[in-house]
C-alpha positions in Angstrom: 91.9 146.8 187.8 94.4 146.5 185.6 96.3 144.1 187.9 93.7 141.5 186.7 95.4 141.7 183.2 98.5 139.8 184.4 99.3 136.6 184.8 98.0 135.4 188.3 96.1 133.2 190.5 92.9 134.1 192.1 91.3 133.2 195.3 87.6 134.1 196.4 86.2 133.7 199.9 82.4 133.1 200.3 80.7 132.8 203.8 77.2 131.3 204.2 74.6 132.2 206.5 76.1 130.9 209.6 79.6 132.5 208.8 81.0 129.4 207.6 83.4 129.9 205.8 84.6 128.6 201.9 88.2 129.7 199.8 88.1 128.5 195.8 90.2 129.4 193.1 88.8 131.6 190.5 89.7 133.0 187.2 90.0 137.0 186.9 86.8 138.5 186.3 84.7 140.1 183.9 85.3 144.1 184.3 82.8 145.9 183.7 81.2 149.9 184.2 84.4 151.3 184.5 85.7 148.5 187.0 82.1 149.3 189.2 80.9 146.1 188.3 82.8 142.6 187.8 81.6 139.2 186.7 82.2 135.8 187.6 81.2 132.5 186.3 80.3 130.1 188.9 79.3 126.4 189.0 76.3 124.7 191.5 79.0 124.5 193.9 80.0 125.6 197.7 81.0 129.3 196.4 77.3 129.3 194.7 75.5 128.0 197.0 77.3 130.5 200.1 76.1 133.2 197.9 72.8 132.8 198.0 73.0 133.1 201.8 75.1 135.9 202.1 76.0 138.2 199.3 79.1 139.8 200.4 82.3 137.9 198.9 86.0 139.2 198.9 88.7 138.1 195.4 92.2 138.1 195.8 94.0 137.8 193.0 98.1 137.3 193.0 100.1 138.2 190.1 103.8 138.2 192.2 105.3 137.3 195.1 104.2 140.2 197.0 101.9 141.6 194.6 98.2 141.6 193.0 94.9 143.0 194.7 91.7 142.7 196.9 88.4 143.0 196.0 85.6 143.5 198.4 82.7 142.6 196.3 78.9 142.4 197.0 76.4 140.2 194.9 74.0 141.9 193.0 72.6 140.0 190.5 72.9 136.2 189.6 72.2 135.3 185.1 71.5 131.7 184.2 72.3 132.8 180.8 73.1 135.9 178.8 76.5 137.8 177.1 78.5 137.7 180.3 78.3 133.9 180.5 78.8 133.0 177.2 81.7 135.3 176.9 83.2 133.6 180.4 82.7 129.8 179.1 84.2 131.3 176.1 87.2 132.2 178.2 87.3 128.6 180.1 87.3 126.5 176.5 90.3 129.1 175.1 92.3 127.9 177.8 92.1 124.5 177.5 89.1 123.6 180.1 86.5 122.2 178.1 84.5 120.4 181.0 84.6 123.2 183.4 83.4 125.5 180.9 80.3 122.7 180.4 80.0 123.5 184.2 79.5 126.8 184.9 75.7 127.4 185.0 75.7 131.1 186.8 77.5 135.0 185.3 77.8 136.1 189.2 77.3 140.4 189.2 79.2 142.0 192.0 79.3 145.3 192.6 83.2 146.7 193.7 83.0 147.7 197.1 86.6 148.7 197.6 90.0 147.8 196.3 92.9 147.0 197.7 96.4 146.2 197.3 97.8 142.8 198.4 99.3 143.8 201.5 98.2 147.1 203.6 95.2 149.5 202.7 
């Protein structure tokens, strides 16, 4: 988990119901329980709304050219409000994004499946 501490881009891929399926960029998460549990915010968008079809999600997250990490992740629990999603808008208005952090409306609980490296297992 510490991969998620460096400078990088993430990518998280949803599918709904039917297996279709949705890529979005996404800020690091939340790490929580030991790196057992992360946290994402979400807005009422496609990544949202494939999740409450189909909990199972995977995050990417690239901090080289041929390095960063895979997440296999696995919605638990969705929070319209709370610590994690104050802390996360807190995140989105110290960068500089203002409006998206007006946005997000959802602290996304997954628990960590497995973790992988960028490339291989």
């Amino acid at each position: 988990m510490e991969e998620l501490e460096k400078e990088g881009i993430g990518i998280i891929g949803t599918a709904d119901s039917s297996g279709k399926v949705n890529l979005a960029i996404y800020s690091p998460p939340l790490v929580k329980d030991k790196g057992k549990t992360v946290v994402f915010g979400a807005t009422h968008r496609i990544t949202y709304q494939n999740l409450t079809q189909n909990p199972y999600a995977m995050f990417m997250y690239i901090t080289g050219r041929w390095s960063g990490m895979r997440m296999v992740l696995k919605l638990v629990k969705i929070e319209q409000e709370g610590k994690e999603l104050e802390e996360i808008k807190e995140r989105f208005v110290n960068m500089g994004y203002d409006k998206l952090a007006q946005e997000i409306r959802y602290a996304l609980h997954f628990e960590v499946e497995a973790v992988y490296p960028l490339k291989g297992r």
